[in-house]
N, C-alpha and C positions, 0 to 999 in steps of 0.2 A: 358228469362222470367224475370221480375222486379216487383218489389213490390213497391207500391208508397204511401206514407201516404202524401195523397191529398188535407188534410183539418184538423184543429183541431178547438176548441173551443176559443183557445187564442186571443187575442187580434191581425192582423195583423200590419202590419205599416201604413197602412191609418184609425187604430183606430176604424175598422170592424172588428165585428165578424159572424161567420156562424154557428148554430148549428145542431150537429149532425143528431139532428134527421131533421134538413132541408132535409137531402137527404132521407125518409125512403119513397115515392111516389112510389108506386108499378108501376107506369105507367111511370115515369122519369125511374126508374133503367131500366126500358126493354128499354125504349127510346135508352138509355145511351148504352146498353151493346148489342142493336144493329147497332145504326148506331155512338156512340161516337168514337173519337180518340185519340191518343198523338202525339201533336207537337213540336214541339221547340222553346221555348221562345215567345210560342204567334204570329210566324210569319205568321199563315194565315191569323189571323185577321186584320193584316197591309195589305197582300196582298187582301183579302177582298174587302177595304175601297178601294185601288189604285185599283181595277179591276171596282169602277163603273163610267162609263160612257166610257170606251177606249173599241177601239174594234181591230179586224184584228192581227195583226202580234202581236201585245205590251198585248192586252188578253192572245193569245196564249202563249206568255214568261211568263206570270205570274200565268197561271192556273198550266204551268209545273211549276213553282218557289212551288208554294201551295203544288201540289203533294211530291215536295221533302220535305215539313214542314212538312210533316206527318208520322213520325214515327215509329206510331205503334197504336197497336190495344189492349182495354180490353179484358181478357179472360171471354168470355159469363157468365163460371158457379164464376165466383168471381170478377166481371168487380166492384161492388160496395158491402164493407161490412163494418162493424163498430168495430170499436175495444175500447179497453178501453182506445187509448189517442190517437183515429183519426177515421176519414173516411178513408178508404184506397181502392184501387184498383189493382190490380192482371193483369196482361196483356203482350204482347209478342211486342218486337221493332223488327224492319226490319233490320236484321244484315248488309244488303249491304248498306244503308242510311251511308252518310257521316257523319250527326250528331250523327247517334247513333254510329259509331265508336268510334267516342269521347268521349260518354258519354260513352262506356263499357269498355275504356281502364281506365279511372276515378274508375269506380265501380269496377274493376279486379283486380286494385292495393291497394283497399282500401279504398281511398278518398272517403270523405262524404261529399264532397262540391255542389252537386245537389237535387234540392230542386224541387219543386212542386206547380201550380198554376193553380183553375180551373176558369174555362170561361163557363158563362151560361148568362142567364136571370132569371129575377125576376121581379113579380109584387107590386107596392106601397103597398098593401095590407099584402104582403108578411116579408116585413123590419116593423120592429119594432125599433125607435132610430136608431141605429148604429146595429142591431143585426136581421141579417137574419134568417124568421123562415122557409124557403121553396126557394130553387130554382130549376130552371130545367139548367142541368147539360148538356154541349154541348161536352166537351172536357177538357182535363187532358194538362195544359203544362210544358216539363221539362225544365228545366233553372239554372243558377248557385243558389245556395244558398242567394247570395248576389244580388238577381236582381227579385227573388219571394215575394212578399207583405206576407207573412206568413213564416217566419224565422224557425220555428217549423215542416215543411214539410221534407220528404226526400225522397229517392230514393235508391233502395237496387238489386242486384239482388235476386231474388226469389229460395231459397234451395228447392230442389226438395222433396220427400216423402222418395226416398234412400238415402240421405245427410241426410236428421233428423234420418233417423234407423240406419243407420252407426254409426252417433254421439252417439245417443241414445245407442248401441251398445256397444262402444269404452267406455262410461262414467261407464255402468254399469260391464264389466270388469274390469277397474280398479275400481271400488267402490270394487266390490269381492277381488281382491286383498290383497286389505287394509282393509278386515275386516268392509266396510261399508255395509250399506244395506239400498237396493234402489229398485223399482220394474222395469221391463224391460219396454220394449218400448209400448205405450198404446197401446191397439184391433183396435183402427182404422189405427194407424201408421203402423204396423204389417198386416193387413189386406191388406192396402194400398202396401204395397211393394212388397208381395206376387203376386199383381195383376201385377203391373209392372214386377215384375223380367219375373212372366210368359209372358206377352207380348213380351219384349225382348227376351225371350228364342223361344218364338215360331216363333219371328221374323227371328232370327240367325239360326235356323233350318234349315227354308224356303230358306235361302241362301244357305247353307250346300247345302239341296238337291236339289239344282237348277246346282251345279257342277256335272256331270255326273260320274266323277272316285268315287265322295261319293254315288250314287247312288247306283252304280255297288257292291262298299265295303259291303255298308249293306246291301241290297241284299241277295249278297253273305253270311256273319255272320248270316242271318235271314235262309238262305236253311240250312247251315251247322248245326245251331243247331238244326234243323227239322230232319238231316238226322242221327245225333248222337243220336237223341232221347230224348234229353233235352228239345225239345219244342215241345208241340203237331201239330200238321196240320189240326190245328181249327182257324178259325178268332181271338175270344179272345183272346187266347193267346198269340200269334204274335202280337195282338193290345199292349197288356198288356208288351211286350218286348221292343217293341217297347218304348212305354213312359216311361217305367222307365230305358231302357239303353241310349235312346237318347237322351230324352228331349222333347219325341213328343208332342203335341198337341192331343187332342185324334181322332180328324175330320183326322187331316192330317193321324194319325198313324193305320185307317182305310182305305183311301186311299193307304197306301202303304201296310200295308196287303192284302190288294183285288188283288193289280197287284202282290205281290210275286206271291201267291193263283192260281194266275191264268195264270203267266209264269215261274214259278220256274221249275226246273227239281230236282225230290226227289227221284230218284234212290238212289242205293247205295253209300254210299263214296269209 
Protein backbone atom coordinates (compact mmCIF):
# COMPACT_ATOMS: atom_id res chain seq x y z
CA UNK A 1 0.00 0.00 0.00
CA UNK A 2 1.44 3.71 -0.97
CA UNK A 3 0.61 6.98 -0.26
CA UNK A 4 1.02 9.42 -2.94
CA UNK A 5 0.79 13.25 -2.64
CA UNK A 6 -0.41 13.77 -6.21
CA UNK A 7 -0.67 17.34 -6.52
CA UNK A 8 0.07 20.56 -4.54
CA UNK A 9 -0.72 24.15 -5.08
CA UNK A 10 3.01 25.12 -6.19
CA UNK A 11 4.14 26.29 -9.00
CA UNK A 12 5.20 23.04 -11.29
CA UNK A 13 8.08 23.36 -13.94
CA UNK A 14 6.03 24.14 -16.84
CA UNK A 15 4.96 27.39 -14.58
CA UNK A 16 1.31 25.56 -13.89
CA UNK A 17 -0.46 25.38 -11.17
CA UNK A 18 -3.69 23.07 -10.10
CA UNK A 19 -5.80 23.90 -7.26
CA UNK A 20 -6.74 21.87 -4.73
CA UNK A 21 -10.00 22.32 -4.62
CA UNK A 22 -9.76 21.50 -8.71
CA UNK A 23 -10.24 18.01 -7.65
CA UNK A 24 -13.33 18.37 -5.01
CA UNK A 25 -16.08 17.03 -8.13
CA UNK A 26 -18.08 14.43 -6.39
CA UNK A 27 -18.49 12.91 -9.78
CA UNK A 28 -14.56 12.88 -11.02
CA UNK A 29 -13.59 11.28 -7.31
CA UNK A 30 -16.09 8.23 -8.06
CA UNK A 31 -14.93 8.46 -11.71
CA UNK A 32 -11.43 8.32 -10.30
CA UNK A 33 -11.72 5.72 -7.53
CA UNK A 34 -13.59 3.60 -9.84
CA UNK A 35 -12.04 3.09 -12.95
CA UNK A 36 -8.51 5.45 -12.26
CA UNK A 37 -4.99 3.89 -12.17
CA UNK A 38 -1.16 4.13 -11.36
CA UNK A 39 1.29 3.85 -14.07
CA UNK A 40 4.78 4.29 -14.70
CA UNK A 41 6.14 7.34 -15.85
CA UNK A 42 3.12 7.93 -18.07
CA UNK A 43 3.88 4.99 -20.35
CA UNK A 44 0.40 4.20 -21.37
CA UNK A 45 -0.25 7.32 -22.64
CA UNK A 46 2.80 6.88 -25.14
CA UNK A 47 1.48 3.59 -25.80
CA UNK A 48 -2.02 5.04 -26.34
CA UNK A 49 -0.80 7.47 -29.08
CA UNK A 50 1.42 4.23 -30.87
CA UNK A 51 -1.64 1.89 -30.69
CA UNK A 52 -3.75 4.34 -33.12
CA UNK A 53 -3.97 3.12 -36.42
CA UNK A 54 -1.78 -0.52 -36.21
CA UNK A 55 -3.47 -3.46 -35.83
CA UNK A 56 -2.86 -7.39 -35.61
CA UNK A 57 0.16 -8.74 -33.97
CA UNK A 58 2.06 -4.99 -33.14
CA UNK A 59 -1.68 -3.98 -31.29
CA UNK A 60 -1.43 -7.06 -29.45
CA UNK A 61 2.37 -6.18 -28.23
CA UNK A 62 1.33 -3.03 -27.11
CA UNK A 63 -2.01 -3.54 -25.25
CA UNK A 64 0.14 -6.25 -23.24
CA UNK A 65 3.11 -3.42 -23.11
CA UNK A 66 -0.05 -0.97 -21.41
CA UNK A 67 -1.25 -3.72 -19.11
CA UNK A 68 2.23 -4.11 -17.67
CA UNK A 69 2.21 0.18 -17.17
CA UNK A 70 -0.15 -0.35 -14.90
CA UNK A 71 0.73 -0.67 -11.66
CA UNK A 72 -1.63 -0.30 -9.45
CA UNK A 73 -4.89 0.72 -8.31
CA UNK A 74 -6.64 3.59 -5.77
CA UNK A 75 -8.00 2.43 -2.63
CA UNK A 76 -11.94 3.09 -3.18
CA UNK A 77 -12.55 4.43 0.42
CA UNK A 78 -9.32 7.05 0.07
CA UNK A 79 -8.50 6.93 -3.83
CA UNK A 80 -8.71 10.99 -3.39
CA UNK A 81 -8.39 13.35 -0.20
CA UNK A 82 -6.99 16.65 0.51
CA UNK A 83 -4.59 17.51 3.09
CA UNK A 84 -3.08 20.59 4.22
CA UNK A 85 -0.10 20.68 1.64
CA UNK A 86 -1.57 18.36 -1.21
CA UNK A 87 -4.06 16.26 -2.84
CA UNK A 88 -3.15 12.94 -2.07
CA UNK A 89 -4.22 9.44 -2.99
CA UNK A 90 -4.24 6.07 -0.93
CA UNK A 91 -3.87 2.94 -3.06
CA UNK A 92 -2.26 -0.55 -3.51
CA UNK A 93 0.70 -1.44 -6.43
CA UNK A 94 0.75 -5.02 -7.92
CA UNK A 95 3.77 -6.43 -6.07
CA UNK A 96 4.55 -9.01 -8.98
CA UNK A 97 4.92 -5.86 -11.66
CA UNK A 98 8.52 -5.29 -12.58
CA UNK A 99 8.12 -1.62 -12.01
CA UNK A 100 6.86 -1.78 -8.79
CA UNK A 101 9.60 -3.95 -7.66
CA UNK A 102 11.78 -1.08 -8.26
CA UNK A 103 9.95 1.47 -6.95
CA UNK A 104 9.33 -0.69 -3.51
CA UNK A 105 12.86 -1.71 -3.09
CA UNK A 106 13.43 2.47 -3.37
CA UNK A 107 10.60 3.13 -0.73
CA UNK A 108 11.94 0.00 1.66
CA UNK A 109 15.32 1.53 1.94
CA UNK A 110 14.24 4.85 2.34
CA UNK A 111 14.90 6.81 -0.64
CA UNK A 112 12.63 9.70 -1.44
CA UNK A 113 13.43 9.99 -4.92
CA UNK A 114 9.86 9.03 -6.45
CA UNK A 115 7.56 11.70 -7.23
CA UNK A 116 4.19 11.83 -8.61
CA UNK A 117 2.33 13.17 -11.78
CA UNK A 118 -1.42 13.26 -12.66
CA UNK A 119 -3.03 12.88 -16.16
CA UNK A 120 -6.57 13.99 -16.89
CA UNK A 121 -8.29 16.48 -18.93
CA UNK A 122 -9.49 19.81 -18.75
CA UNK A 123 -11.83 22.18 -20.32
CA UNK A 124 -10.85 26.13 -21.56
CA UNK A 125 -13.27 27.11 -19.26
CA UNK A 126 -11.84 25.35 -16.58
CA UNK A 127 -7.79 27.12 -16.69
CA UNK A 128 -7.77 30.30 -15.43
CA UNK A 129 -4.07 32.04 -16.67
CA UNK A 130 -1.79 29.27 -15.89
CA UNK A 131 -4.02 28.00 -12.96
CA UNK A 132 -6.31 25.02 -13.12
CA UNK A 133 -9.72 25.52 -11.31
CA UNK A 134 -11.15 21.81 -12.17
CA UNK A 135 -9.93 18.88 -13.85
CA UNK A 136 -11.15 15.34 -14.43
CA UNK A 137 -8.63 13.07 -13.11
CA UNK A 138 -7.81 9.81 -15.39
CA UNK A 139 -4.70 8.39 -13.63
CA UNK A 140 -1.84 8.90 -10.91
CA UNK A 141 1.84 8.38 -12.52
CA UNK A 142 4.85 7.31 -10.48
CA UNK A 143 8.15 8.47 -11.73
CA UNK A 144 11.64 9.48 -10.57
CA UNK A 145 11.46 12.80 -8.74
CA UNK A 146 13.50 14.43 -11.29
CA UNK A 147 11.41 13.59 -14.39
CA UNK A 148 7.60 14.61 -12.62
CA UNK A 149 6.71 18.38 -13.72
CA UNK A 150 5.83 19.00 -9.91
CA UNK A 151 8.92 18.57 -7.76
CA UNK A 152 6.84 18.88 -4.48
CA UNK A 153 4.98 15.40 -5.06
CA UNK A 154 6.08 12.04 -3.41
CA UNK A 155 5.51 8.70 -2.79
CA UNK A 156 5.55 6.92 0.53
CA UNK A 157 4.52 3.59 1.62
CA UNK A 158 1.34 3.75 3.45
CA UNK A 159 1.77 2.83 7.64
CA UNK A 160 -0.92 0.71 8.41
CA UNK A 161 -3.39 1.58 11.56
CA UNK A 162 -1.08 -1.02 13.88
CA UNK A 163 2.18 0.82 12.82
CA UNK A 164 0.69 4.33 14.20
CA UNK A 165 -0.71 2.43 17.52
CA UNK A 166 2.54 0.74 18.08
CA UNK A 167 4.24 4.09 17.54
CA UNK A 168 1.70 5.75 19.20
CA UNK A 169 2.36 3.11 21.88
CA UNK A 170 6.17 3.06 22.15
CA UNK A 171 6.06 7.17 22.28
CA UNK A 172 3.77 7.24 25.04
CA UNK A 173 5.90 4.76 27.25
CA UNK A 174 8.63 6.51 27.07
CA UNK A 175 7.07 9.90 27.43
CA UNK A 176 5.83 8.01 31.06
CA UNK A 177 9.14 7.19 31.66
CA UNK A 178 10.70 10.44 31.56
CA UNK A 179 8.08 11.99 33.49
CA UNK A 180 6.48 13.60 30.35
CA UNK A 181 2.85 13.56 29.79
CA UNK A 182 1.07 12.95 26.78
CA UNK A 183 -2.37 11.26 26.03
CA UNK A 184 -2.58 7.72 24.45
CA UNK A 185 -3.39 6.84 21.17
CA UNK A 186 -6.71 8.78 19.84
CA UNK A 187 -10.52 6.68 20.01
CA UNK A 188 -10.26 6.33 16.33
CA UNK A 189 -6.72 4.86 16.13
CA UNK A 190 -7.53 2.72 19.13
CA UNK A 191 -10.73 1.65 17.69
CA UNK A 192 -9.12 0.99 14.59
CA UNK A 193 -6.72 -1.54 15.76
CA UNK A 194 -8.88 -3.37 17.99
CA UNK A 195 -10.92 -4.03 14.58
CA UNK A 196 -7.84 -5.37 12.99
CA UNK A 197 -6.19 -7.27 15.69
CA UNK A 198 -9.79 -9.03 15.82
CA UNK A 199 -9.78 -9.70 12.13
CA UNK A 200 -6.40 -11.10 12.30
CA UNK A 201 -7.13 -13.14 15.46
CA UNK A 202 -10.14 -14.48 14.03
CA UNK A 203 -8.33 -15.05 10.94
CA UNK A 204 -5.49 -17.30 12.75
CA UNK A 205 -8.20 -19.20 14.52
CA UNK A 206 -9.79 -20.27 11.48
CA UNK A 207 -6.39 -21.80 10.49
CA UNK A 208 -5.72 -23.27 13.91
CA UNK A 209 -9.04 -24.96 13.55
CA UNK A 210 -8.76 -26.23 10.16
CA UNK A 211 -5.72 -28.59 11.61
CA UNK A 212 -7.43 -31.45 12.83
CA UNK A 213 -4.92 -32.51 15.96
CA UNK A 214 -6.11 -28.66 17.14
CA UNK A 215 -9.48 -29.63 16.78
CA UNK A 216 -9.29 -32.85 18.59
CA UNK A 217 -7.02 -30.70 21.64
CA UNK A 218 -9.88 -28.42 22.24
CA UNK A 219 -12.35 -30.65 22.03
CA UNK A 220 -10.80 -32.45 24.23
CA UNK A 221 -10.04 -29.32 27.14
CA UNK A 222 -13.64 -28.24 26.22
CA UNK A 223 -15.29 -32.10 27.48
CA UNK A 224 -12.71 -32.11 30.36
CA UNK A 225 -13.56 -29.13 31.82
CA UNK A 226 -17.36 -30.17 31.42
CA UNK A 227 -16.54 -33.42 33.15
CA UNK A 228 -14.47 -31.65 36.24
CA UNK A 229 -17.23 -29.62 36.69
CA UNK A 230 -15.65 -26.22 36.03
CA UNK A 231 -17.81 -25.59 33.05
CA UNK A 232 -21.48 -26.04 32.89
CA UNK A 233 -23.17 -28.17 29.85
CA UNK A 234 -24.99 -25.14 28.59
CA UNK A 235 -24.15 -23.48 25.22
CA UNK A 236 -23.12 -20.13 26.84
CA UNK A 237 -20.85 -21.08 28.51
CA UNK A 238 -18.71 -23.31 26.46
CA UNK A 239 -19.35 -20.29 23.83
CA UNK A 240 -18.09 -17.81 26.58
CA UNK A 241 -14.83 -20.42 26.97
CA UNK A 242 -14.45 -20.74 24.21
CA UNK A 243 -13.68 -16.71 23.29
CA UNK A 244 -11.90 -15.88 26.00
CA UNK A 245 -9.34 -19.01 26.12
CA UNK A 246 -9.01 -19.07 22.52
CA UNK A 247 -9.48 -16.14 20.67
CA UNK A 248 -12.81 -17.23 19.19
CA UNK A 249 -15.04 -15.23 17.29
CA UNK A 250 -18.32 -15.47 18.81
CA UNK A 251 -20.19 -17.12 15.37
CA UNK A 252 -17.25 -19.59 15.08
CA UNK A 253 -17.19 -20.28 19.11
CA UNK A 254 -21.01 -21.30 18.71
CA UNK A 255 -20.26 -23.47 16.07
CA UNK A 256 -17.99 -25.44 17.91
CA UNK A 257 -19.91 -25.45 20.90
CA UNK A 258 -22.99 -26.95 19.12
CA UNK A 259 -20.79 -30.05 17.67
CA UNK A 260 -18.94 -30.48 21.19
CA UNK A 261 -22.79 -30.44 22.65
CA UNK A 262 -23.67 -32.81 20.38
CA UNK A 263 -20.53 -35.42 19.99
CA UNK A 264 -18.92 -34.96 23.30
CA UNK A 265 -18.91 -38.04 25.55
CA UNK A 266 -19.46 -36.51 29.43
CA UNK A 267 -19.30 -39.50 31.46
CA UNK A 268 -17.11 -39.72 34.04
CA UNK A 269 -13.42 -38.91 34.15
Amino acid sequence: KVLIRASTEGEDRHGERVLKSAFADPDMQRSFSREGYYDYNHITDILDKQMKGVSGTELVELQKAKARAIIGYPDPDKSLFVGDDGVYSQGYLFADNEYVQEIRKGLESGWSGWGASISGFASPADLEGNTFKKIGLKKIAIAPLQEVINPDTSVQLAKSKLVQVIKAGEDYYTEEQTGATDTLPDTEIRDQIIQDLQMQVGRLTRLVLSQPSMQEAIAREVVDAIKCGTLPLQPDPIVSFLTDSFGFDTDLAKQVANGVLLTGNFGAA
